[in-house]
matplotlib code that plots the C-alpha trace (Angstrom):
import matplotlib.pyplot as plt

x = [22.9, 21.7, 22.8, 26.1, 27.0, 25.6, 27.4, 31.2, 30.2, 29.8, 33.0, 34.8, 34.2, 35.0, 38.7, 39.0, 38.5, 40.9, 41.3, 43.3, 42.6, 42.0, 39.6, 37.1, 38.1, 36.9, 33.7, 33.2, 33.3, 30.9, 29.0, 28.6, 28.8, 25.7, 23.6, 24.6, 22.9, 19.6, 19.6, 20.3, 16.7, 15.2, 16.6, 14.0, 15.0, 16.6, 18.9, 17.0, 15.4, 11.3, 10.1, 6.3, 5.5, 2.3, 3.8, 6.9, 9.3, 11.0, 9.1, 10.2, 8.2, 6.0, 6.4, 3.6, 0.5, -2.6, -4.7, -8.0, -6.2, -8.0, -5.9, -2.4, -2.4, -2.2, -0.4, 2.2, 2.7, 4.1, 1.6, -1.9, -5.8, -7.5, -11.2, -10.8, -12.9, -11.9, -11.5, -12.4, -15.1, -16.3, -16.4, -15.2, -13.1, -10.0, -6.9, -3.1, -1.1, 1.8, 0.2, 2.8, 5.6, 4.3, 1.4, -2.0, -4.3, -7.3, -10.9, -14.3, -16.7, -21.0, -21.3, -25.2, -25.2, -24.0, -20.9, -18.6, -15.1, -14.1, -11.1, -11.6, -10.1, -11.7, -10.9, -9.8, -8.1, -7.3, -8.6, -10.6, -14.8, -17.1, -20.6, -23.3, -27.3, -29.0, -31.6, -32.9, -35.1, -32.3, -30.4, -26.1, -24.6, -21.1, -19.0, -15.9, -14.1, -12.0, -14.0, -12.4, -12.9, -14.5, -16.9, -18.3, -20.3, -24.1, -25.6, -27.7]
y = [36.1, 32.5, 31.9, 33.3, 31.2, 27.7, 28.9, 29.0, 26.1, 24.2, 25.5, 25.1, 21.4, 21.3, 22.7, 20.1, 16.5, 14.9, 15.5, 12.8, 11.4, 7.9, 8.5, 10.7, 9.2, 5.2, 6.4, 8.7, 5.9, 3.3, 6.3, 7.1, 3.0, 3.0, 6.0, 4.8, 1.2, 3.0, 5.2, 2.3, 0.7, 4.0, 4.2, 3.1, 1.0, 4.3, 5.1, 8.2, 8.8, 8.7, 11.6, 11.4, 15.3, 14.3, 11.8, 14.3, 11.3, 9.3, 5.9, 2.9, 2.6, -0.3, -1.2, 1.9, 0.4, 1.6, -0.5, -0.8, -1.0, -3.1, -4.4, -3.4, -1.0, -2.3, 1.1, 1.7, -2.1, -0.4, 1.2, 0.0, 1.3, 2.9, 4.5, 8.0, 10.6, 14.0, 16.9, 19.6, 18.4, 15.0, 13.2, 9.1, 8.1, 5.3, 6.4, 4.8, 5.1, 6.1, 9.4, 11.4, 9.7, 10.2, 7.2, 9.0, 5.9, 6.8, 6.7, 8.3, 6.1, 6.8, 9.3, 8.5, 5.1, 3.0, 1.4, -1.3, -2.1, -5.6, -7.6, -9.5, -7.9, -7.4, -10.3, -7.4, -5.2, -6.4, -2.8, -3.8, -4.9, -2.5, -3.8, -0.9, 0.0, 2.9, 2.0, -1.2, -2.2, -3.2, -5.8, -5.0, -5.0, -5.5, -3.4, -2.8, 0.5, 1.1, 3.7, 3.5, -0.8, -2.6, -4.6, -1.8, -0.4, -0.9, -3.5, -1.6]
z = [20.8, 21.3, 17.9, 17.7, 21.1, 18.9, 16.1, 18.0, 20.5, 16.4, 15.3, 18.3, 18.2, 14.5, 15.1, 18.2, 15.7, 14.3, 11.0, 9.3, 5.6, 7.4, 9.7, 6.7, 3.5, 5.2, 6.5, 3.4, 1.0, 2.9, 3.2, -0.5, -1.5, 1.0, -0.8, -4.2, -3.7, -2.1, -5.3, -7.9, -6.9, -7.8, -11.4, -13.8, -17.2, -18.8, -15.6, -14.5, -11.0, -11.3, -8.8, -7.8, -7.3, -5.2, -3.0, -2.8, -3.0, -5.3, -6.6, -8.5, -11.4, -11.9, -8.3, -6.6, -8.1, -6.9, -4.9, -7.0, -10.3, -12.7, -15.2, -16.6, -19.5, -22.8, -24.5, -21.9, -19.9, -16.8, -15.2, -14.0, -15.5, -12.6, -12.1, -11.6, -11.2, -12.2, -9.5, -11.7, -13.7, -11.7, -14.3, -14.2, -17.0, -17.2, -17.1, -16.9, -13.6, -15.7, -16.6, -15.6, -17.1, -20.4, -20.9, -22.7, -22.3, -20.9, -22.0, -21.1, -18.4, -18.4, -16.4, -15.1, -14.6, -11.3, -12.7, -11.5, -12.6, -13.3, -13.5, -16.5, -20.0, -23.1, -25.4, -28.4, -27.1, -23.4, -21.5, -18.2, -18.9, -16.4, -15.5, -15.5, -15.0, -14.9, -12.6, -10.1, -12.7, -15.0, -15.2, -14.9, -18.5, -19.7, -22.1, -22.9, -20.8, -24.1, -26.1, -29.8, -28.9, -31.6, -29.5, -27.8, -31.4, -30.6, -33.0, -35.5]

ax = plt.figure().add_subplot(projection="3d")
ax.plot(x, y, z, "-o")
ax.set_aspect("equal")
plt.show()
């Protein structure tokens, strides 16, 4: 009963405005001009809307870049290479922010060692350097994160 009462109370006060094409068509079009600029900084370089299912909201891309990012991605140049550690597996590899919008960089980290992302690139092939040692007794090496990288091949 409640909601039958709300409902003709609502429609009651529909039928008692004043409906005249000046006073909706005005507001209706500042309206629309208003949610038309909001959307236009969502558009990315191709004119379509980029939706980030685990945020639930729309993002502008290249603009949302995580917070311990290490350097941008040399495959994609939009989104940033982050540490990440798989949820399934918990394993650390590097992988592109940009994942879901199509970017497949991402290589494999060492998975025993205590590892430390830098800032600095790689002079060959501009992925991020990491710093790692297996135990106190050693001293922190650098390699290259990028896995196929030229300058990461052990010296036989």
């Amino acid at each position: 009963m409640i909601i039958v009462l709300q409902k003709k109370i609502h429609h009651s006060q529909i039928t008692k405005l004043d409906l005249k094409s000046r006073n909706v068509i005005k507001p209706t079009k500042k309206m629309m001009r208003d949610l038309k600029n909001e959307l236009s900084q969502y558009l990315d370089s191709n004119g379509y809307l980029s939706y980030s299912a685990k945020k639930k909201k729309y993002i502008i891309l290249g603009t949302n870049s995580p917070k311990n990012s290490l350097a941008e991605c040399p495959e994609c140049n939009i989104g940033r290479l982050t540490i990440i550690i798989s949820p399934v597996t918990k394993k650390r590899f590097i992988g592109c922010s940009n994942y879901n919008n199509g970017c497949t960089a991402s290589s494999p980290l060492l998975q025993k060692a205590k590892l430390r992302g830098t800032k600095t690139k790689c002079k060959l092939c501009k992925w991020p350097i990491v710093i790692f040692r297996y135990n106190r007794k050693q001293k922190w090496a650098k390699q290259c994160s990028n896995f196929k990288c030229k300058s990461r091949k052990t010296k036989s």
